[in-house]
C-alpha positions in Angstrom: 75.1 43.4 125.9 78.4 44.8 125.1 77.1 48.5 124.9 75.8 50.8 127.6 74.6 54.7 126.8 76.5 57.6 128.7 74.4 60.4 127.2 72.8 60.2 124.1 76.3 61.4 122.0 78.5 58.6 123.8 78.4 54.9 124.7 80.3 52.5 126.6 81.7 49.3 125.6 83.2 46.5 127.7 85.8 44.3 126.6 86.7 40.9 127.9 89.1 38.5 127.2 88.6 35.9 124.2 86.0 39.0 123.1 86.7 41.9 120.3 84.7 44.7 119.1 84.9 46.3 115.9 84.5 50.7 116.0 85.8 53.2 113.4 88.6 54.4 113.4 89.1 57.1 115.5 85.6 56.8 117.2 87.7 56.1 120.6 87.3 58.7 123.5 88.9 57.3 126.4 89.3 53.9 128.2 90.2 52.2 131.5 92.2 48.9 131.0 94.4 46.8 129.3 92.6 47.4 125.9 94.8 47.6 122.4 93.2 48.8 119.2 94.7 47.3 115.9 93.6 49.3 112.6 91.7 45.8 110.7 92.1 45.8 106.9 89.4 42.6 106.3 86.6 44.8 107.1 85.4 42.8 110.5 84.6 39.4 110.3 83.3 39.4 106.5 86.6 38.9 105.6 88.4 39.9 102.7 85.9 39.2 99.3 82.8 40.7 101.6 84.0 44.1 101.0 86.1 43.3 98.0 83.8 45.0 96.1 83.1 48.6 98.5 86.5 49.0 98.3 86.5 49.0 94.3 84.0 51.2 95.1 85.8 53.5 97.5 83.0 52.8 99.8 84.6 50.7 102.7 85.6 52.9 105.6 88.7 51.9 107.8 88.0 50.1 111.1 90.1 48.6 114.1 89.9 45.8 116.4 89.5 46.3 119.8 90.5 43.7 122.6 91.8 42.8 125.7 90.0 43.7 129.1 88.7 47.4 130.0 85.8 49.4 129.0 85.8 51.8 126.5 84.3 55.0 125.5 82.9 55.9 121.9 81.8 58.8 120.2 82.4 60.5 116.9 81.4 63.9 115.5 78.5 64.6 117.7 76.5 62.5 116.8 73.6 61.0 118.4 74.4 57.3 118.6 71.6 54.0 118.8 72.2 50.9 120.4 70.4 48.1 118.0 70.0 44.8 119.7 70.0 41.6 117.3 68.9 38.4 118.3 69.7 36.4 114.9 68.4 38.4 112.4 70.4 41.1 109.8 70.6 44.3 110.1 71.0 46.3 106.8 72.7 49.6 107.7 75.2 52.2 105.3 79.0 51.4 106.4 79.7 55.9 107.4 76.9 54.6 110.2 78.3 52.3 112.2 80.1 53.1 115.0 81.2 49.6 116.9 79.6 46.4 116.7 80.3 42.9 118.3 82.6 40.7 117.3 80.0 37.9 117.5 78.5 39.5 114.4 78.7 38.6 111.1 79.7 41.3 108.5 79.0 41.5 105.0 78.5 43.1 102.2 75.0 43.6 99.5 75.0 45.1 96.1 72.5 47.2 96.2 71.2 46.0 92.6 70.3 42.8 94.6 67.6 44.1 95.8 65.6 46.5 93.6 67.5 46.3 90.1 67.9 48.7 88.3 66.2 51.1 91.0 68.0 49.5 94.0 70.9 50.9 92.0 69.8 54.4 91.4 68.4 54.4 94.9 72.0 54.2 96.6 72.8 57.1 94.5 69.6 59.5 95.4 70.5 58.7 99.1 74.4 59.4 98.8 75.1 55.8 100.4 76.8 54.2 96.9 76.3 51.2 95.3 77.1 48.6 98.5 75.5 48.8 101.9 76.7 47.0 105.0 75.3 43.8 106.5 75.4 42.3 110.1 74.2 38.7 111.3 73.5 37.0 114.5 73.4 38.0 118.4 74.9 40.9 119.3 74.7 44.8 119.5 75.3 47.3 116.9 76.1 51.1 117.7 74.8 53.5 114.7 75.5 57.1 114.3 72.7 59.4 113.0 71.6 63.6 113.2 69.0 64.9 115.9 68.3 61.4 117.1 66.7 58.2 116.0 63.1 56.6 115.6 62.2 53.1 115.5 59.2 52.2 113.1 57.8 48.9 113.0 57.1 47.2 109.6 53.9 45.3 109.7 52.6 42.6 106.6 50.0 44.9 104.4 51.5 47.8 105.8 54.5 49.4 104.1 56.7 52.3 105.3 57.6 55.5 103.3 60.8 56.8 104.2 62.6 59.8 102.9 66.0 58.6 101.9 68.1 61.2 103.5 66.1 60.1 106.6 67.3 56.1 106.7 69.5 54.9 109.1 69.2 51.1 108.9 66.5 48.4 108.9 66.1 44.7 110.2 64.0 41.9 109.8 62.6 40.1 106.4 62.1 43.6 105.0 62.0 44.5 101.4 62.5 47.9 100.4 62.4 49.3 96.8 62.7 53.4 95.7 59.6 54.9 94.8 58.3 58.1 93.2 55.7 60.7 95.1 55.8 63.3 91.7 52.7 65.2 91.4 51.3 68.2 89.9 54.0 70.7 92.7 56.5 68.7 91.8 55.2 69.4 87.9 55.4 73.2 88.6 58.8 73.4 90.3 57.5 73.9 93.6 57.5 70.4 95.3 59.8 69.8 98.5 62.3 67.9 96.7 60.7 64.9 98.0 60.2 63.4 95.0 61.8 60.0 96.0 60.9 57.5 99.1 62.0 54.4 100.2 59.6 51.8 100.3 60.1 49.2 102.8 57.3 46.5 103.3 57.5 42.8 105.0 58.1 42.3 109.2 60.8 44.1 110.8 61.6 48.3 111.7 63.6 50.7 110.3 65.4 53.4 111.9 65.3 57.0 111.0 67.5 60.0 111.9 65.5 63.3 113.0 67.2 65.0 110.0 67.8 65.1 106.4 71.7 65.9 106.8 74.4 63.4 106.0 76.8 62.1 108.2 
């Protein structure tokens, strides 16, 4: 595993030769080493047409390439960061998340009409995260950003999770997820908690939440 935890706000990366890591920009505290950092303008390893379209979009946030051999430390904004271990499968998480990821992963990109229609659509707006989200593929580690900390809650067959949108982080596994609509009679009267909308996500896998309903 590439990434280690400092404190719950910072993580540790190492970086060998013949290795990269990807990291926003500007997510770099410190490091020991000979370690460069190159600003990448291909968005990972998803190459250029995977985030052809966030860019049209406005949606694809810079990142740089980190190599050579060192360790180095990450952090950005506060935030509480989450390691996220993959072992093969895809990790579905907003781009303003991530922090770093591996080089061994895969990176690319889903319309968010893929999945949902119509609703998948409108769902990327009620959450604030746009019309693409971010996908990563394969064996490696992922560092996400999120507010007041993150829960993991598995997704079991027959039983589907309800998540508030401003609450999702990311989810893995064969997952689907769809937007759904909790309006009843408070909600009639103008004295609901603005909850009106939820994720649905059903299928095997987890989904992370943030302790908070602030965006990044």
């Amino acid at each position: 595993m590439a990434f280690t935890e400092i404190n719950s706000k910072m993580i540790q990366a190492t970086v060998m030769p013949g290795q990269r890591l990807f990291s926003q920009r500007g997510a770099m505290l410190a490091y020991k080493g000979d370690v460069s950092f190159t600003p990448n303008i291909q968005g990972g390893q998803g190459g250029v047409m995977s985030m052809l379209g966030r860019r049209v979009a406005n949606e694809a946030p810079p990142l740089m390439t980190v190599e050579g051999s060192g360790t180095v430390m990450f952090g950005h904004g506060g935030h509480h960061i989450q390691i996220i271990n993959l072992t093969g499968d895809t990790l579905y998480v907003e781009a303003d998340r991530l922090l770093a990821f591996e080089g061994t992963l895969r990176q690319g990109t889903m319309f968010m009409g893929s999945q949902g229609g119509v609703m998948g659509m409108v769902r990327g707006q009620v959450t604030g995260q746009g019309l693409f989200t971010t996908t990563l593929q394969g064996q490696g580690s992922v560092a996400v950003m999120a507010h007041g900390g993150v829960f993991e809650v598995p997704i079991t067959p027959g039983r589907p999770v309800h998540v508030d949108p401003q609450a999702y982080v990311a989810h893995h596994g064969d997952v689907r997820n769809k937007l759904s609509t909790a309006l009843g009679w408070r909600d009639m009267v103008g004295r609901g908690s603005g909850e009106a909308f939820q994720l649905e996500l059903s299928g095997s896998g987890a989904v992370y939440v943030q302790a908070s309903e602030e965006k990044l």
